[in-house]
KEKE-3310 file (N, C-alpha, C; in steps of 0.2 Angstrom, whole numbers, plus 5000, padded with zeros to 4 digits):
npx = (5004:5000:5010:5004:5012:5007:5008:5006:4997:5004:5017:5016:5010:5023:5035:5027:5029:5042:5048:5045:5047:5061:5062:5059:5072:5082:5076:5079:5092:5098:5096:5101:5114:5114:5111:5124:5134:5129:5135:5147:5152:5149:5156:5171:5168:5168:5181:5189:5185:5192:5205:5208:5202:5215:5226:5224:5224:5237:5242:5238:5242:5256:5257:5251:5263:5273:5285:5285:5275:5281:5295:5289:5282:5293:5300:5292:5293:5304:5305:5299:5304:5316:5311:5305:5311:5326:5331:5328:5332:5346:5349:5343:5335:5340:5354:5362:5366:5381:5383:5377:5385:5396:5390:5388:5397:5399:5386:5374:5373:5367:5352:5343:5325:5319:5319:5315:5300:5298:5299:5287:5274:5278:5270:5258:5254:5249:5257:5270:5269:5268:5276:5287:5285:5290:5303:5319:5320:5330:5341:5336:5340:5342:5349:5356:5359:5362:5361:5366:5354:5353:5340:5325:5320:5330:5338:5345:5342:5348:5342:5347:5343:5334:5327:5315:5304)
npy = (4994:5011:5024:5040:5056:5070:5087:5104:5119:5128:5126:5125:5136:5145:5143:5144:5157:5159:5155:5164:5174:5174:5172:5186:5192:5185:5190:5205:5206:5201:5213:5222:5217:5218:5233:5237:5231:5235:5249:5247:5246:5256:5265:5261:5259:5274:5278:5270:5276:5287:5286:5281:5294:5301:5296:5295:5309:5311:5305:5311:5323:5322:5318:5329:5339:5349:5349:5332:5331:5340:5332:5320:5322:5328:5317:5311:5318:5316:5302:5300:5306:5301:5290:5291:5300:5303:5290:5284:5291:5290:5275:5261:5253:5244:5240:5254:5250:5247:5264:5266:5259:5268:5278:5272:5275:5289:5295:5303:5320:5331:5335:5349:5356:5364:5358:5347:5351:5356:5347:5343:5348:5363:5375:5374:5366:5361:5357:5364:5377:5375:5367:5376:5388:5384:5379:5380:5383:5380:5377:5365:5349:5332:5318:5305:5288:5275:5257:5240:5229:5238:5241:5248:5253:5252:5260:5274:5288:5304:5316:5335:5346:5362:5371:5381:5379)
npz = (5000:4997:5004:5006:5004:5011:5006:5013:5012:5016:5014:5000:4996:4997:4992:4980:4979:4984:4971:4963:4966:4967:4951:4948:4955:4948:4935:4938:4942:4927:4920:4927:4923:4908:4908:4912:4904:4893:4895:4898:4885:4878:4883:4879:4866:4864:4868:4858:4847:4850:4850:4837:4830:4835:4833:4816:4812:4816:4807:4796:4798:4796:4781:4776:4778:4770:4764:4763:4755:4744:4742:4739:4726:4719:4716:4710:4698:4695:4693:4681:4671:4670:4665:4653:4646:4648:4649:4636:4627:4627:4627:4615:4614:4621:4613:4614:4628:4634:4634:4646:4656:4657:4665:4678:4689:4690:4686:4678:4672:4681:4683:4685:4693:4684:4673:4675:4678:4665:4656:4659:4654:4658:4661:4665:4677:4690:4701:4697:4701:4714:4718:4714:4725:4736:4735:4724:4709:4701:4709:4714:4713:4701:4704:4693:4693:4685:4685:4686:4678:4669:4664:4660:4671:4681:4690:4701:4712:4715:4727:4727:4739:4736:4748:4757:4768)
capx = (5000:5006:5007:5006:5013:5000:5009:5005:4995:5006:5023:5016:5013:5030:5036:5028:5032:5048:5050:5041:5052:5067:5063:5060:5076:5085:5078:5082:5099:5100:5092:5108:5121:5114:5114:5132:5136:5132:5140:5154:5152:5149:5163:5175:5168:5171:5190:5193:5184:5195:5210:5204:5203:5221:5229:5221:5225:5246:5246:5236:5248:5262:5257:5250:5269:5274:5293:5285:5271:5287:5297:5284:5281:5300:5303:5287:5294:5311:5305:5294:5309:5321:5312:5301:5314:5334:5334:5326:5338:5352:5350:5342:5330:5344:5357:5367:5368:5386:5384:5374:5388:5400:5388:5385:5399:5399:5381:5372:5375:5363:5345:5337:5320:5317:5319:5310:5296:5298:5296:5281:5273:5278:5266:5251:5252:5248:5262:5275:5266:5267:5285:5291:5280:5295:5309:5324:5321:5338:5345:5334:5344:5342:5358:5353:5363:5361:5363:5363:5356:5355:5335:5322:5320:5338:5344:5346:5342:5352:5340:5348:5336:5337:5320:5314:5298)
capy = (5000:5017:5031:5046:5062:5077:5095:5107:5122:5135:5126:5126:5144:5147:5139:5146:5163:5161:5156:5171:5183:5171:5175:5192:5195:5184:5196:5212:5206:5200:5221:5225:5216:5220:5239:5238:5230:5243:5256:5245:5245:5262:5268:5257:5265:5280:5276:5268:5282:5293:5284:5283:5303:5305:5292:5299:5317:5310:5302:5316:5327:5317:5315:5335:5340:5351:5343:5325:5333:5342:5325:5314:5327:5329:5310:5307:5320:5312:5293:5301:5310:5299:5281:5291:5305:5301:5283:5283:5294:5287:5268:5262:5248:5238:5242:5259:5249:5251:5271:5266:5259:5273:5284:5271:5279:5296:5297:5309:5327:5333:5340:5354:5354:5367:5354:5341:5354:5359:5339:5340:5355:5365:5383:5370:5360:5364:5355:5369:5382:5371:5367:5384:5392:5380:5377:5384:5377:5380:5376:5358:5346:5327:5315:5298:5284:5268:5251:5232:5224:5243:5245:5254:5255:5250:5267:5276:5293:5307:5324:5340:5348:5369:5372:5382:5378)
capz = (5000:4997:5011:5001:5008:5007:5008:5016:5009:5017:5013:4993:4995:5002:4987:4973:4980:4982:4963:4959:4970:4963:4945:4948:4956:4942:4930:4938:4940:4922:4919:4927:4921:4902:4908:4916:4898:4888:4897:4897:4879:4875:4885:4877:4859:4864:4868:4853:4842:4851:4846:4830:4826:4835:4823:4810:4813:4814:4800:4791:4796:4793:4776:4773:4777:4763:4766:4761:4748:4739:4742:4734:4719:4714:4718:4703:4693:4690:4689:4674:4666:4670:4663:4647:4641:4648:4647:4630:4623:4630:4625:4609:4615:4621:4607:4618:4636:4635:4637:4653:4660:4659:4670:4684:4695:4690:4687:4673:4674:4686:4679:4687:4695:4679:4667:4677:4677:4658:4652:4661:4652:4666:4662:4664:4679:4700:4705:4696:4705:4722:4720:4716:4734:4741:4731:4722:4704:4697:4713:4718:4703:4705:4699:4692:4692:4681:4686:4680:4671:4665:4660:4663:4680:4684:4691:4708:4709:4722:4727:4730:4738:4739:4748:4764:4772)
cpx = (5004:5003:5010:5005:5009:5007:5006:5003:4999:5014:5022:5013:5017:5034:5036:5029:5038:5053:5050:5047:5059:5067:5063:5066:5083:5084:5080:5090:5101:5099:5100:5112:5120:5116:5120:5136:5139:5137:5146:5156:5153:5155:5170:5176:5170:5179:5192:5191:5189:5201:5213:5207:5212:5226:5227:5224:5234:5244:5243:5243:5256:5261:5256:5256:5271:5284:5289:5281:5279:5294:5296:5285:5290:5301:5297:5290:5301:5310:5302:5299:5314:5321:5304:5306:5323:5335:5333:5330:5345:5353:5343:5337:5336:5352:5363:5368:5375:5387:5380:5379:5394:5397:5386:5390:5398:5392:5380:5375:5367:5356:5340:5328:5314:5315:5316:5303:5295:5296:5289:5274:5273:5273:5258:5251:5253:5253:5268:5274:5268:5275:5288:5289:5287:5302:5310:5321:5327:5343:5344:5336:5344:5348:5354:5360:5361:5363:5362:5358:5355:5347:5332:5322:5325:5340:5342:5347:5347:5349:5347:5344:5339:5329:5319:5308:5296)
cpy = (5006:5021:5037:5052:5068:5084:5097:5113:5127:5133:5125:5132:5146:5147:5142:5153:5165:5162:5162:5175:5181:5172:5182:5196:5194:5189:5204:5211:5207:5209:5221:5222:5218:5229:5243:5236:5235:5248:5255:5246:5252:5266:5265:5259:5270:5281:5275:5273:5287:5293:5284:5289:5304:5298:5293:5306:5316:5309:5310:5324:5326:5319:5323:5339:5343:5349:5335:5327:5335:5336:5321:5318:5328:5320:5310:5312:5317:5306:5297:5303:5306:5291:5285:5296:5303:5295:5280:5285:5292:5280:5268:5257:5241:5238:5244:5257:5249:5258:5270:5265:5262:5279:5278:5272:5286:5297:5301:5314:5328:5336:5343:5351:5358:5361:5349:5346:5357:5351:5338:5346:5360:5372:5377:5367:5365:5362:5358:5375:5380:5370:5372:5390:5389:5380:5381:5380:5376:5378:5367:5355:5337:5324:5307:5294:5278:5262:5244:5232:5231:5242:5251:5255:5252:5256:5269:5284:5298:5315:5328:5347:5357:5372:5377:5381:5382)
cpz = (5000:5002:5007:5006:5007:5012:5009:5013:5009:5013:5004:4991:4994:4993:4982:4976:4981:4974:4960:4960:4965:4956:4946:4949:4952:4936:4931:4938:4933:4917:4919:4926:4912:4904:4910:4907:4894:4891:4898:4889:4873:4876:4882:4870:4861:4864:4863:4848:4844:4851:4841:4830:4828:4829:4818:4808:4811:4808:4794:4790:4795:4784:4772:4774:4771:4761:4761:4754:4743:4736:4737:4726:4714:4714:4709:4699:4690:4690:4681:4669:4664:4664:4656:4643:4642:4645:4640:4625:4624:4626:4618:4609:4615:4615:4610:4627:4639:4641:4644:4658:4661:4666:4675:4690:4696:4690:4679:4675:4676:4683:4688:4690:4686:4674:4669:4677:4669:4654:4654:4659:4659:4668:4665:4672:4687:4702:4703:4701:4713:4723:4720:4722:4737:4740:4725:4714:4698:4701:4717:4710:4708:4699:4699:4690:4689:4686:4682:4684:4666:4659:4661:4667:4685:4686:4700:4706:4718:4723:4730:4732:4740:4740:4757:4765:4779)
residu = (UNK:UNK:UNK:UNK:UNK:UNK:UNK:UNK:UNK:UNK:UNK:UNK:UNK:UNK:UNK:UNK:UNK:UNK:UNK:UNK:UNK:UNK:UNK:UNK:UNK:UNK:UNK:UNK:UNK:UNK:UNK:UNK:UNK:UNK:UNK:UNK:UNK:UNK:UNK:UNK:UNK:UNK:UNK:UNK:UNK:UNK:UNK:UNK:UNK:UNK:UNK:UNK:UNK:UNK:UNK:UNK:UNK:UNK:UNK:UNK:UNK:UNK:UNK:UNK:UNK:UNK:UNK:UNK:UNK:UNK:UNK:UNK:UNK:UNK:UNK:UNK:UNK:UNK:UNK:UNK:UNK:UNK:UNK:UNK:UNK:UNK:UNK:UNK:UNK:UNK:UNK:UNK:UNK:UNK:UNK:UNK:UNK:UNK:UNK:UNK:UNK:UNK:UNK:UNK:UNK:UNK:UNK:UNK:UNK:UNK:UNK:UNK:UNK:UNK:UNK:UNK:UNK:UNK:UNK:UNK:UNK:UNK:UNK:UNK:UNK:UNK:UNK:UNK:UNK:UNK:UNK:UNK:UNK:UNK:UNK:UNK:UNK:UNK:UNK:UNK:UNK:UNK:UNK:UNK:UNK:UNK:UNK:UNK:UNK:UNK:UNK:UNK:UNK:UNK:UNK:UNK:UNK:UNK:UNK:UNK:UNK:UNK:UNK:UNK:UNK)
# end
């Protein structure tokens, strides 16, 4: 025979009220750790946004530099002169590589920023304007030096720069 337990009205009160309170308090916790979250999250954004703009702002000005702008600008204008008007006249499509190797200790004779501005139709363009606010242009001259295997883009170049900023 079975002896069956019969509970007690008040101890299955007890009971479902403490579940209630017990979700209740699991979900306010759960409230609060989501709203501790965000604000761990937000603030965290903030920081790294705010890391963001100053690493941004260096390298911009890093890069906005009229030193490196003037750098970049004369550095493009003698690959362009050097590897569509020098080395074309110099050699023959292979033929003249000899004469290359006379100039790779002494170099060329030195060209001007004029001339590196004058191959590049120099009355036309913003970055004659911008070079000459900075720079000497009879006075900044780049010296090219050839190398093996002695093609196109076999050379080493040497700024001298006459510029004040």
């Amino acid at each position: 025979m079975k002896t069956a337990k019969k509970k007690k009205a008040s101890s299955t009160l007890h009971t479902s009220r403490t579940r209630v309170e017990s979700s209740r308090i699991a979900h306010d916790k759960k409230i609060e750790r989501i709203k501790a979250d965000t604000a761990q999250t937000a603030i965290i954004g903030v920081i790294l946004g705010a890391m963001l703009v100053v690493v941004v702002g260096v390298v911009a000005i890093h890069f906005a530099k009229p030193e490196r702008q003037v750098a970049d600008k004369v550095s493009a204008l003698a690959t362009n002169y050097y590897e569509n008007s020098l080395y074309k006249s110099v050699t023959d499509e292979g033929v003249n590589k000899d004469v290359l190797k006379k100039y790779a200790e002494t170099g060329f004779a030195p060209v001007t920023l004029r001339q590196l501005l004058l191959f590049k139709s120099y009355t036309d363009t913003k970055e004659s304007k911008y070079l000459n606010k900075y720079c000497s242009d009879e006075a900044t001259r780049v010296t090219y030096y050839p190398k093996e295997p002695y093609g196109v883009k076999d050379y080493t170049v040497e700024y001298q720069y006459s510029c004040s900023f």
